[in-house]
C-alpha positions as CSV (number, residue, x, y, z in Angstrom):
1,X,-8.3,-18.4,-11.4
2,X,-10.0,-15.7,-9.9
3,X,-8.2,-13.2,-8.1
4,X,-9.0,-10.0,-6.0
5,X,-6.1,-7.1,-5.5
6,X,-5.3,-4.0,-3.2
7,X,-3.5,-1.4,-3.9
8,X,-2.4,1.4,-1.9
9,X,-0.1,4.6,-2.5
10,X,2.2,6.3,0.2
11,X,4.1,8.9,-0.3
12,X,6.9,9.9,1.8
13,X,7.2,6.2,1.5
14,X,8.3,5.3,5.5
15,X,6.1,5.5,8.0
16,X,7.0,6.4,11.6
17,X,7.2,4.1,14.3
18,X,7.5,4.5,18.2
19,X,6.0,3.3,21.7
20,X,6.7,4.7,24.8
21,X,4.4,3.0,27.1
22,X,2.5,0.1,28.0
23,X,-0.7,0.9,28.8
24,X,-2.3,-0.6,26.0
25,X,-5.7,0.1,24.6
26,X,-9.1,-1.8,25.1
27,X,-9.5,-4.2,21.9
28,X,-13.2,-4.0,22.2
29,X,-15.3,-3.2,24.7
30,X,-19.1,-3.2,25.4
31,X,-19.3,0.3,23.4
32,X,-17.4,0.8,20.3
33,X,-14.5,2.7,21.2
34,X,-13.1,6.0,19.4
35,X,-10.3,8.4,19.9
36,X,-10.7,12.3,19.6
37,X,-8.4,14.0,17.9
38,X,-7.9,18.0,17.5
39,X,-6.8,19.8,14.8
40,X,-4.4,22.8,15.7
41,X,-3.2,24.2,12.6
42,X,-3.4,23.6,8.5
43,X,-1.4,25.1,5.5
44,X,-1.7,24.2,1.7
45,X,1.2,26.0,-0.4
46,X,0.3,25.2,-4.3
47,X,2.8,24.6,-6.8
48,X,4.3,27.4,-8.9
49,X,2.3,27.4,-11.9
50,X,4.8,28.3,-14.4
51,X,6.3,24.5,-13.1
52,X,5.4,21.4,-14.9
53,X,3.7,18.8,-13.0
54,X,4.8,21.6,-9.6
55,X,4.2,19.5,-6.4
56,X,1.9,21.0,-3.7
57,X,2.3,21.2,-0.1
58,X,0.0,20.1,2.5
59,X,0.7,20.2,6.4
60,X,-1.6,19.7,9.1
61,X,-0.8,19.9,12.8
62,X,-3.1,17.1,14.9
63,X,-3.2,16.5,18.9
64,X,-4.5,13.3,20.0
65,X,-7.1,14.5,23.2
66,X,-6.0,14.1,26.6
67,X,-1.9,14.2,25.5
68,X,0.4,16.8,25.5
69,X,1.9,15.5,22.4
70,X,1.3,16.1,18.7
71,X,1.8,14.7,15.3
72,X,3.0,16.6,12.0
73,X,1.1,15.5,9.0
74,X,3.1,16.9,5.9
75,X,2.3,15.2,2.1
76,X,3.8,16.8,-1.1
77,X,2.5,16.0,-4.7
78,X,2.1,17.4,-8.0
79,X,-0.8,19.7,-7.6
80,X,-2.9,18.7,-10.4
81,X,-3.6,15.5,-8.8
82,X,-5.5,16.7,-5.7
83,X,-4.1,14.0,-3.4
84,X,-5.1,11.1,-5.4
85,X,-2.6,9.2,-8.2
86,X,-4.0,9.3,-11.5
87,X,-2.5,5.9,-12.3
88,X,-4.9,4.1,-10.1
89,X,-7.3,6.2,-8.7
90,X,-6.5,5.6,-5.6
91,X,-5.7,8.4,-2.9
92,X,-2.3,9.1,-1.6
93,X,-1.6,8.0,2.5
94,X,1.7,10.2,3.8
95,X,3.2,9.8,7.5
96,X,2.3,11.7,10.1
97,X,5.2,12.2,12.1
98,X,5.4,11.9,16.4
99,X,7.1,15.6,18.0
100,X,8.9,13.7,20.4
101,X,6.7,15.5,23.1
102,X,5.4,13.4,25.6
103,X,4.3,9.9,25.6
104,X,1.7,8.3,22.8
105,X,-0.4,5.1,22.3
106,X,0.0,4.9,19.0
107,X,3.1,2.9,16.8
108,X,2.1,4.4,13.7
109,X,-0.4,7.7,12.0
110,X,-1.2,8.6,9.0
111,X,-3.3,10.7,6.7
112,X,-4.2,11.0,3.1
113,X,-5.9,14.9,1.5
114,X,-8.6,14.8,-1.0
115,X,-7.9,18.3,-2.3
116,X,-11.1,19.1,-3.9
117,X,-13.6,18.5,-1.3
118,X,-11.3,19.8,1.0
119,X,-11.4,16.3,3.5
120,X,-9.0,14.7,5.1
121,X,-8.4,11.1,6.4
122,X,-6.7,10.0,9.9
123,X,-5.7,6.4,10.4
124,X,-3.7,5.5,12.7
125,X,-2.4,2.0,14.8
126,X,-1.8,0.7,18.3
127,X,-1.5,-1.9,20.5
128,X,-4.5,-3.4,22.2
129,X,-5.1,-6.5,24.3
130,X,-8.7,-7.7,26.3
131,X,-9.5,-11.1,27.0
132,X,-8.8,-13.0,24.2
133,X,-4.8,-11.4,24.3
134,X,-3.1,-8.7,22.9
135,X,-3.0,-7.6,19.3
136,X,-3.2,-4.7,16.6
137,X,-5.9,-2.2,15.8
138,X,-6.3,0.6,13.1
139,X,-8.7,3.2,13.7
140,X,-9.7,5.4,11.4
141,X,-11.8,8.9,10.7
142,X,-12.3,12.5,8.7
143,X,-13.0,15.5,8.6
144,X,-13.6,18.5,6.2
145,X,-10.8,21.5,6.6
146,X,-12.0,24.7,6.8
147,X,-9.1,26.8,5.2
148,X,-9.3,30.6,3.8
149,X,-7.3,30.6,0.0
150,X,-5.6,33.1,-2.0
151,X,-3.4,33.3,-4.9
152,X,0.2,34.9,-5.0
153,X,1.7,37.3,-7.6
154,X,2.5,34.2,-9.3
155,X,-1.2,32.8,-8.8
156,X,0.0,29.8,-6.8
157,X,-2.9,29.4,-4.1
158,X,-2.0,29.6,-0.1
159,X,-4.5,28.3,2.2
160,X,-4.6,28.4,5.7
161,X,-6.8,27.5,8.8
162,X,-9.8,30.0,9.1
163,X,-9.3,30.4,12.8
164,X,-7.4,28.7,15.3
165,X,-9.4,29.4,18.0
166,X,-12.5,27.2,17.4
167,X,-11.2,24.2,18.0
168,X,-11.5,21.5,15.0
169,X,-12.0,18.1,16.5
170,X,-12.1,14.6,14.8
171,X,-13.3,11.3,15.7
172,X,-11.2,7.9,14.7
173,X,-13.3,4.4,15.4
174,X,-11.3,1.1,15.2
175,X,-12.3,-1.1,12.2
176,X,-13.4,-4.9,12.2
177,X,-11.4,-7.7,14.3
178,X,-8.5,-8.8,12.7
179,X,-9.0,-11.5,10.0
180,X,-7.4,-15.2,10.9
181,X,-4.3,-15.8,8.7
182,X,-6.2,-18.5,6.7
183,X,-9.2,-16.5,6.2
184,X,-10.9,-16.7,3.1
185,X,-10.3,-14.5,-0.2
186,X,-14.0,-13.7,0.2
187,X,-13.7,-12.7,3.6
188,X,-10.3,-10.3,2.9
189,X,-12.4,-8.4,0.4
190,X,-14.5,-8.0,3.1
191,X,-12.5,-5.6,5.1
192,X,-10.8,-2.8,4.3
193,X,-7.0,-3.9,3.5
194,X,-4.3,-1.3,4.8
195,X,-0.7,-2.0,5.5
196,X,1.9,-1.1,7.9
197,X,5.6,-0.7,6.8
198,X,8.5,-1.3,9.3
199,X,12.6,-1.2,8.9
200,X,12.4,1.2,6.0
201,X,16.3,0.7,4.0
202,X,17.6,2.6,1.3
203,X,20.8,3.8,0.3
204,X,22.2,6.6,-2.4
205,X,24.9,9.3,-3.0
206,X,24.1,13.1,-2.8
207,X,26.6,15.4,-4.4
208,X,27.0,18.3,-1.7
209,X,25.5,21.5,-4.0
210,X,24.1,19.5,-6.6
211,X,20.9,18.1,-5.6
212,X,20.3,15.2,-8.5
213,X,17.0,14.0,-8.7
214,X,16.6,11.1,-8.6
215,X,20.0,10.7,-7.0
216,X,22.6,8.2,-8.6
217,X,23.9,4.7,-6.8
218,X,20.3,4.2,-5.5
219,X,20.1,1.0,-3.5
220,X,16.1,1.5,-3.8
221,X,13.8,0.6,-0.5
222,X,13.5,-2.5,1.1
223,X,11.2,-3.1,3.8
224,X,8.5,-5.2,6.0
225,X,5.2,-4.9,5.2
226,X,2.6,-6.1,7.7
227,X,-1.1,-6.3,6.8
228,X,-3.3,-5.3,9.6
229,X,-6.3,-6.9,8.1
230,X,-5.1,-10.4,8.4
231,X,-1.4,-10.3,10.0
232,X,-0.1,-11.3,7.2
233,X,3.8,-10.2,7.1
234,X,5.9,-9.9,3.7
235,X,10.0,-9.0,3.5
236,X,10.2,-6.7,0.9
237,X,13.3,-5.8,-1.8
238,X,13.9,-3.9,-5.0
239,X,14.6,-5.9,-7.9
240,X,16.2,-3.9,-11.3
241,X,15.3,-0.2,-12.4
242,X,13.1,0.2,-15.3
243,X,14.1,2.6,-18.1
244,X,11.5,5.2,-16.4
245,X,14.5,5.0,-13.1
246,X,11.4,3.3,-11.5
247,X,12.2,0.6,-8.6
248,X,9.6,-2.6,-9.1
249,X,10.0,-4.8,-6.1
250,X,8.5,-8.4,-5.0
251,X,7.3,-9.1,-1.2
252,X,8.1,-12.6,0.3
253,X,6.1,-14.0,3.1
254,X,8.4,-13.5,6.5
255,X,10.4,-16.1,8.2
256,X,8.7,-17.2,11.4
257,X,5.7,-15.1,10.5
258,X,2.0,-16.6,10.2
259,X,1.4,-17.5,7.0
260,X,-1.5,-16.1,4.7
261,X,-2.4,-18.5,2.0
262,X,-3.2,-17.8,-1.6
263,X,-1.3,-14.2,-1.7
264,X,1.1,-12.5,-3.3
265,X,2.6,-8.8,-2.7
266,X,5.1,-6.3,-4.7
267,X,5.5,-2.7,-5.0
268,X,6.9,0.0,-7.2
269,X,9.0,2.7,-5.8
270,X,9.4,6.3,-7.6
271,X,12.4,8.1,-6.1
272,X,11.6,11.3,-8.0
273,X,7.9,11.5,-6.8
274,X,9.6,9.7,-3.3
275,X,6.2,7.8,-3.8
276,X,5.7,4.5,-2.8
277,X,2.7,1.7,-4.2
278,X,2.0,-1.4,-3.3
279,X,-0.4,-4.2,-4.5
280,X,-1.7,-7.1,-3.2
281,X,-3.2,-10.4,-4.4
282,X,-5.4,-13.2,-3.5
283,X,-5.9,-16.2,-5.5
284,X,-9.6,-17.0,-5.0
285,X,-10.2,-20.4,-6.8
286,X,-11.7,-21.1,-10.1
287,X,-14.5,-19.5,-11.8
């Protein structure tokens, strides 16, 4: 059998959810729509060099246009790794979490940093209907930051915006239609495969004054994971630790929910790097 996968790495591990109104978005429209987006403020705090493996802070400060709310988009990860897990290859996606300031469109945003070249990647999701009904959409954009760097007495490197008043705008466009939820395996590697997650769980004991990491009588994460490529909606929960205190877990298609044929989901859960993957797998007939 052939098979094709996707794999994705969040860290932070749950996303942020939330809808205040109604007033959905076009689903398509005669021109392709997009969403402008400004940036208001950016900070990088390296790791302590002296600290094995020291994780890195990034946080960036976005306004969708027109709104007078705003999003905080904060990742953490060892430093040496730029934004993108060496395991895989593939780059680290972190929430992007609401103020609570007025109202907002979108149920979920995110962002992933590739350190290096200094760009950064918006997605984010709402709720959209036009005449064939409502539904889901996922738009998506970049943009390079502009940040002036320098190094501490301990030569960690802090980075901040060059100026905050030029404003730093990006654009998000929505990607391709939604797949059917019997759609081909040649048509889902098609499309760029992203996924939601919803009713994050997860239990453990914290010691007041002794911050264990990881901590002990971890439940690990379960959760729903919905693909926004094809529908596609998986309940997720930990199975055993491994000896490396690593949570590997198995999806199961969702009662009630559409089915997607010829796929299988799981994920692996580090509660030390609070990093979350999952992968994804289609079935795609012989060879």
């Amino acid at each position: 059998m052939q098979k094709a996968s996707r794999v994705s790495v969040l860290a932070g591990a749950a996303a942020a959810f939330f809808r205040l109104t109604s007033a959905d978005r076009a689903c398509s429209s005669t021109a392709t729509p997009s969403y402008l987006w400004r940036v208001s403020d950016a900070r990088f705090d390296g790791a302590d060099p002296s600290v094995s493996d020291g994780k890195a802070v990034a946080a960036v400060s976005i306004i969708p246009n027109g709104t007078n709310t705003f999003f905080e988009c904060v990742a953490e990860w060892p430093e040496s790794w730029a934004g993108w897990s060496p395991t895989d290859g593939n780059i680290i996606w972190s929430d992007c979490i609401w103020s609570g300031a007025g109202p907002t469109l979108d149920t979920a945003v995110a962002f992933a940093l590739d350190w290096k070249n200094r760009t950064m990647y918006i997605s984010h999701t709402f709720a959209c209907s036009d005449n064939k009904g409502s539904s889901d959409s996922m738009a998506t954009g970049s943009f390079n930051l502009d940040l002036d760097c320098t190094n501490a007495d301990d030569e960690s490197t802090h980075c901040t915006m060059k100026s905050r008043t030029t404003s730093l705008q990006v654009t998000t466009v929505p990607g391709a239609p939604r797949l059917a939820a019997n759609a081909s395996c040649e048509d889902n590697t098609k499309v760029y495969q992203s996924w939601q997650l919803e009713n994050w769980h997860r239990q453990y004991k914290l010691t007041p004054g002794d911050p264990v990491t990881p901590p002990p009588m971890d439940s690990g994460p379960s959760f729903t994971l919905r693909n926004l490529a094809n529908g596609g909606v998986f309940d997720c929960a930990p199975g055993n630790r491994t000896e490396d205190i690593v949570f590997d877990g198995v999806c199961t298609p969702a009662a009630g929910a559409s089915a997607v044929e010829n796929t299988k989901a799981s994920f692996r859960f580090d509660p030390v790097l609070d990093m979350l993957v999952i992968t994804q797998n289609w079935e795609c007939g012989a060879e």
